[in-house]
C-alpha distance (Angstrom), angle and dihedral (degrees) to the residues before:
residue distance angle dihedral
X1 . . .
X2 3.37 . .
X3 3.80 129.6 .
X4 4.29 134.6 174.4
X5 3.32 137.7 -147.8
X6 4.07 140.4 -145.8
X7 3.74 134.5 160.4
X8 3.69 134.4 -177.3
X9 3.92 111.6 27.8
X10 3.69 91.4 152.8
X11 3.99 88.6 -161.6
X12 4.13 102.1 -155.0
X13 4.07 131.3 156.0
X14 3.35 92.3 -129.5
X15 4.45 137.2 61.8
X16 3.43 119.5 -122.4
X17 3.89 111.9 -117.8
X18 3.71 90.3 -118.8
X19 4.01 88.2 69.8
X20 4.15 133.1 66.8
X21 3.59 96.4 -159.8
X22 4.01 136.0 72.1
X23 3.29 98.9 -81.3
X24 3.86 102.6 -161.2
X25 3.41 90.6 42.9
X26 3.43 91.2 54.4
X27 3.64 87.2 50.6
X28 3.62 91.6 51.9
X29 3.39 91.5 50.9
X30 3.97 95.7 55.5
X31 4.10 89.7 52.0
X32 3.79 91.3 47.4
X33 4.04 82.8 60.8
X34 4.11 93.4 40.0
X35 3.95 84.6 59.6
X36 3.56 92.1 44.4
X37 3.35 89.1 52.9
X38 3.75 96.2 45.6
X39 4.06 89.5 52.6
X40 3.88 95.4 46.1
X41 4.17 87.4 51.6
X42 3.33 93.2 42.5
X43 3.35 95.6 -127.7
X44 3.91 128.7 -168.5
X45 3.77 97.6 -156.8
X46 3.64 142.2 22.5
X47 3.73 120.8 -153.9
X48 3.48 135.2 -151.1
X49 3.98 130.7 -174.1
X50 3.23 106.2 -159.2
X51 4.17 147.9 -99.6
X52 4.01 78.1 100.7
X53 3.47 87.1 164.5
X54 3.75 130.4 32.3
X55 3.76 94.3 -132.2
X56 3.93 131.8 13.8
X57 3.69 96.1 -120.5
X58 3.47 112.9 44.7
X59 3.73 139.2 162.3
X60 3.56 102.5 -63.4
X61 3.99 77.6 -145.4
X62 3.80 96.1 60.6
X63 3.98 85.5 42.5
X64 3.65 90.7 59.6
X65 3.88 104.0 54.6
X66 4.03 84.6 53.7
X67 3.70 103.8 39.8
X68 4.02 80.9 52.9
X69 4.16 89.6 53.9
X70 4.21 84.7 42.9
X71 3.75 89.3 56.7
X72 3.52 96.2 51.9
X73 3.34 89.1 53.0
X74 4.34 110.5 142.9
X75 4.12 80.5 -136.8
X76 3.45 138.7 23.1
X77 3.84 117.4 -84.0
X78 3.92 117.9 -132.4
X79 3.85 113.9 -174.4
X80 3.90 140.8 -176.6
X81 4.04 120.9 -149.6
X82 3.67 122.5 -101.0
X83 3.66 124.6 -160.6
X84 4.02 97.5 -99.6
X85 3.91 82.1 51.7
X86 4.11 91.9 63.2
X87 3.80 142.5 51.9
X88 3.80 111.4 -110.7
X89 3.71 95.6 -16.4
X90 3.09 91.4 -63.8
X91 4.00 124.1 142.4
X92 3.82 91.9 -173.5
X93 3.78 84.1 69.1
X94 4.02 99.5 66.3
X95 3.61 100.9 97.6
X96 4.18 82.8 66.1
X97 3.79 92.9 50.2
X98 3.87 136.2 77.9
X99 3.49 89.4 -109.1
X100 3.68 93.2 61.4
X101 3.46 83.1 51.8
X102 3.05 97.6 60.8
X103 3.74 91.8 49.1
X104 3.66 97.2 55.4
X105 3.29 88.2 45.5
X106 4.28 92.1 56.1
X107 4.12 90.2 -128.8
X108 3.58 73.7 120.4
X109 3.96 151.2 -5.4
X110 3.62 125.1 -126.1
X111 3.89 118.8 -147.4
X112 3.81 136.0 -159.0
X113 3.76 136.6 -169.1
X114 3.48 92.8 -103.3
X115 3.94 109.6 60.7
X116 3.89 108.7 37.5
X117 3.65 130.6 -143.5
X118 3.61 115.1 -124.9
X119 3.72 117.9 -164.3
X120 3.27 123.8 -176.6
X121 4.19 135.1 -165.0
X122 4.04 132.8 160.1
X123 3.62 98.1 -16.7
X124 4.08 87.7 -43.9
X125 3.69 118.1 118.2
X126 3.86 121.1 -165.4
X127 3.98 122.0 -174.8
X128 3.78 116.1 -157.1
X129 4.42 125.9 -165.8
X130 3.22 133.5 154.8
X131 3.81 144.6 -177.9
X132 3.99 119.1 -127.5
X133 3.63 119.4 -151.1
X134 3.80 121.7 -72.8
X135 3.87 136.9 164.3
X136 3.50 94.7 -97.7
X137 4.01 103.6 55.8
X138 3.20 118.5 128.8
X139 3.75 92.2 5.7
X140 3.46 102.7 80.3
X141 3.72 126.7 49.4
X142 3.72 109.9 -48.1
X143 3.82 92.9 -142.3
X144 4.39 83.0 73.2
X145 3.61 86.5 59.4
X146 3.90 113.7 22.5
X147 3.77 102.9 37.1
X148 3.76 133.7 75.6
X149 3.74 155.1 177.6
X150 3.24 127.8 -109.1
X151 4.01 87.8 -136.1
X152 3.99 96.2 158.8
X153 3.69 107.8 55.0
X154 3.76 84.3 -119.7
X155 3.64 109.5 158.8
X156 4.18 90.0 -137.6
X157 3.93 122.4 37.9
X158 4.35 117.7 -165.0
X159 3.66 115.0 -165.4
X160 3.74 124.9 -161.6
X161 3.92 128.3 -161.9
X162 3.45 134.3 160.5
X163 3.36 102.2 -144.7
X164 4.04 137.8 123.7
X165 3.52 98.4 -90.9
X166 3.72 110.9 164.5
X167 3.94 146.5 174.9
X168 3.44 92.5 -125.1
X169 3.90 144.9 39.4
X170 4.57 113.6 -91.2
X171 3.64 113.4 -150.8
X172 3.63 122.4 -84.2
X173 3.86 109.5 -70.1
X174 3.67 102.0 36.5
X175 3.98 113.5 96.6
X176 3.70 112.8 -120.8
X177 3.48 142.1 142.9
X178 3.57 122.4 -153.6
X179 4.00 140.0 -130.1
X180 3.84 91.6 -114.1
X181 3.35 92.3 47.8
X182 3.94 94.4 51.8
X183 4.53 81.3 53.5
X184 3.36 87.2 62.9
X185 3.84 104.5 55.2
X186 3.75 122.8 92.4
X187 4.05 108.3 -114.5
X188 3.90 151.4 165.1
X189 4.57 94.7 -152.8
X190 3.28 116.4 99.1
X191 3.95 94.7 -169.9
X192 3.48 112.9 40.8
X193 4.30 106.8 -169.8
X194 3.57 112.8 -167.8
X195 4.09 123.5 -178.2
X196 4.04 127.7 165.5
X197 3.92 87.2 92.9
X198 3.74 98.8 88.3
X199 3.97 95.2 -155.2
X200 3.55 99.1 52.9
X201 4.27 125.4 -154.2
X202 3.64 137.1 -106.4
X203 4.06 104.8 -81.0
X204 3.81 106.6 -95.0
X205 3.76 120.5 -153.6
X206 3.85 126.9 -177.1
X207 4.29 131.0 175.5
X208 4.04 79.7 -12.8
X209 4.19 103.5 -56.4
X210 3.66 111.1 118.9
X211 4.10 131.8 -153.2
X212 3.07 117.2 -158.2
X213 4.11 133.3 -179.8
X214 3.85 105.5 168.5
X215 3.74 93.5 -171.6
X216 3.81 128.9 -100.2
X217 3.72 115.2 -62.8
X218 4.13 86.5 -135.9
X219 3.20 118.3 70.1
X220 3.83 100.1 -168.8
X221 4.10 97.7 155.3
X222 3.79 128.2 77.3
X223 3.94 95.3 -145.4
X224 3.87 107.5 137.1
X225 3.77 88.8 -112.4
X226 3.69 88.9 55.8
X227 3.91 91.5 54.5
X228 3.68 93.3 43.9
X229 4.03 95.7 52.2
X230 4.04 128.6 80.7
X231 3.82 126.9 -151.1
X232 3.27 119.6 -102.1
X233 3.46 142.4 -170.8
X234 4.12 128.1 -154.1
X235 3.86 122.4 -128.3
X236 4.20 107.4 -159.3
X237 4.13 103.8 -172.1
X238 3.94 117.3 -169.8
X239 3.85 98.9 -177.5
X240 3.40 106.9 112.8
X241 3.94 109.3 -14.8
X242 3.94 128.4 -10.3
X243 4.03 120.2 -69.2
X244 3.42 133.1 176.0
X245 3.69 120.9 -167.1
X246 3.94 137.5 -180.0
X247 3.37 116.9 -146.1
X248 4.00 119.4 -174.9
X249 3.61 123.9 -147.4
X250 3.68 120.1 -103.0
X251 3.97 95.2 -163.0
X252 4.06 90.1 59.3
X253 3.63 110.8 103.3
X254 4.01 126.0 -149.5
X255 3.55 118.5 -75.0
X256 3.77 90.3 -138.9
X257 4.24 77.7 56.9
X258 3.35 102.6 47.8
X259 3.96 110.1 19.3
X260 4.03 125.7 76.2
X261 4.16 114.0 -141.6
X262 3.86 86.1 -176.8
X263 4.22 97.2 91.6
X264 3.89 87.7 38.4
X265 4.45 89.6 49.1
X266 3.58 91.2 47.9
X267 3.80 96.6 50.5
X268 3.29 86.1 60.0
X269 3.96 100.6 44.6
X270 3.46 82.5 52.4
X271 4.13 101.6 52.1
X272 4.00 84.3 53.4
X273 3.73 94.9 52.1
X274 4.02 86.8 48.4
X275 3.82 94.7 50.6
X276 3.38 89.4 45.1
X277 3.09 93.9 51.6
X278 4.17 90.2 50.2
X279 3.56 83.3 48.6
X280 4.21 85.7 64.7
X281 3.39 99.4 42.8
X282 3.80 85.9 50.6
X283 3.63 98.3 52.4
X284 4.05 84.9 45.7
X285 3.82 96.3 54.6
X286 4.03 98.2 87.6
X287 3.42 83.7 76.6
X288 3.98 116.8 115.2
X289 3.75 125.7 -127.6
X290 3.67 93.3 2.2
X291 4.06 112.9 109.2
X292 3.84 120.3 -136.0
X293 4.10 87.7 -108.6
X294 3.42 87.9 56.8
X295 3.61 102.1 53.4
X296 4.57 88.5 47.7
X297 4.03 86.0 48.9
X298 4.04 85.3 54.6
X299 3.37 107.7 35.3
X300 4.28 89.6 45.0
X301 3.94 84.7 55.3
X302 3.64 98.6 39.8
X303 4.25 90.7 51.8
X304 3.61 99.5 33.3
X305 3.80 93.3 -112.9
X306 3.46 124.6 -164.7
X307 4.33 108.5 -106.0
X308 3.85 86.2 -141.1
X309 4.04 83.8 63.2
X310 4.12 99.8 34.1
X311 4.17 78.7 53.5
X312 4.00 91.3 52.0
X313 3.68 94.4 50.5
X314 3.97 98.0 38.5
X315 3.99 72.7 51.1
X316 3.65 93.7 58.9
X317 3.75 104.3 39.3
X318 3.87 81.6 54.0
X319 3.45 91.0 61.1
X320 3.87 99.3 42.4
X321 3.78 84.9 50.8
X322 3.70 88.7 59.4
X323 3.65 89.4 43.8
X324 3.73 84.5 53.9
X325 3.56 100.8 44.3
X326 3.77 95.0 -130.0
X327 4.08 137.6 42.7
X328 4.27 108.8 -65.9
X329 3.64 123.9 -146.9
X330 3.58 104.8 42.8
């Protein structure tokens, strides 16, 4: 038995600014290959981890070229919900979405934790779950989400989450759970395929359990490690022992060919002229008699600074005024 594995098409009608090419084309393209793949392995399942779509109500148009491409599928498709897939993170909200659509429709079948998939091939038997994105991932304790039963007697057990599983520790605020933390639970999978975090990690295998996060198939930001990564897809074969292969698409161009740093450089050129320019009207504030507004609507004139920026900061002190419960600066 064979089985493979995508996550993160992020299907949409339109291309993000931070790319120069077609971008659901492109997309198009890379699940054209993915099904050629699947058909030249042989494959008796295709995967998905979720964010199918980049938003839950999309162009039925758009929806219709894919759920075409889904249909032909060489194996049946079994999917869990991203976040992009729902409303509000929110999997009780499917059945209003284009992926539930989709479901109803059988271009595809959506899983959960609690009722397994059971496939079965020459004496092989293969049992598939997965957790969609909710509010509570990777808040609560992983075991709810990451860990399951071997409930079918199968002799392999897959489980899918979209979650931020990472290598390494995010700063405090940001909901994560981590590899190690994943070695530590008590659990029946023996592939555990994560997606959500778009750049994906080095596959990590202990006491023969795999987790694997290929990376997302869209690459929709500009960030260097963005440009620098190629999509992948993951081959899982059950024939004789357990494999787990990565195989990167040929069809996917370079991100230095295809995606535009520009947007992304001049954010960034512009947040240092704005706290720079905060920095000013700081420095300028032990000034009597002269209000906060004042001192932005001078300084903006006096250094030629862009409006866009004299509205961000007129922006701000409006909202540390309210913080304050009175005007600042005077």
């Amino acid at each position: 038995m064979k089985i493979l594995y995508m996550t993160d098409t992020h299907i949409r009608g339109t291309t993000p600014r931070s790319r120069t090419d077609d971008f659901p084309q492109t997309i198009y393209q890379k699940l054209v290959e993915t099904m050629e793949i699947a058909k030249r392995e042989q494959v008796d399942a295709i995967l998905h981890g979720g964010d199918i779509f980049h938003s839950p109500n999309l162009s039925p148009a758009v929806v219709r070229q894919f759920a075409d491409l889904f249909h032909r599928a060489p194996a049946p498709i079994y999917a869990i919900a991203g976040n992009h897939d729902v409303y509000g993170h929110n999997p009780q909200t499917v059945p209003r979405t284009m992926l539930g659509l989709l479901d109803a429709f059988g271009a595809l079948q959506l899983l959960d934790s609690k009722t397994p998939l059971l496939l079965e091939k020459a004496g092989t038997k293969v049992q598939v779950t997965g957790t969609p994105f909710h509010y509570e991932l990777d808040k609560r304790p992983i075991a709810l989400d990451y860990a399951v039963a071997n409930s079918t007697n199968a002799d392999y057990c897959i489980h899918m989450v979209h979650g931020m599983l990472v290598d390494r520790s995010f700063p405090e605020g940001v909901a994560h759970t981590t590899i190690q933390q994943i070695w530590e639970l008590e659990t029946d999978w023996n592939i555990l395929l994560t997606g959500h975090y778009h750049a994906g990690f080095k596959m990590q295998t202990r006491q023969g359990k795999y987790i694997v996060n290929p990376g997302a198939l869209a690459r929709i930001h500009s960030q260097k490690a963005e440009m620098n990564r190629m999509p992948q897809v993951v081959l899982m074969d059950f024939t004789n022992e357990m494999r787990v292969e990565l195989i990167p698409l040929t069809c996917a161009q370079k991100g230095t060919d295809i995606m535009d740093r520009s947007a992304l450089e001049k954010a960034a050129f512009r947040d240092q002229q704005l706290q720079q320019f905060m920095q000013q009207v700081g420095a300028s504030s032990e000034y009597k008699g002269i209000t906060a507004k004042e001192i932005i609507e001078q300084i903006s004139q006096s250094e030629g600074i862009e409006e866009s920026i004299k509205r961000d900061a007129l922006r701000r002190l409006a909202e540390a005024e309210e913080q304050e419960g009175g005007t600042v600066c005077e």
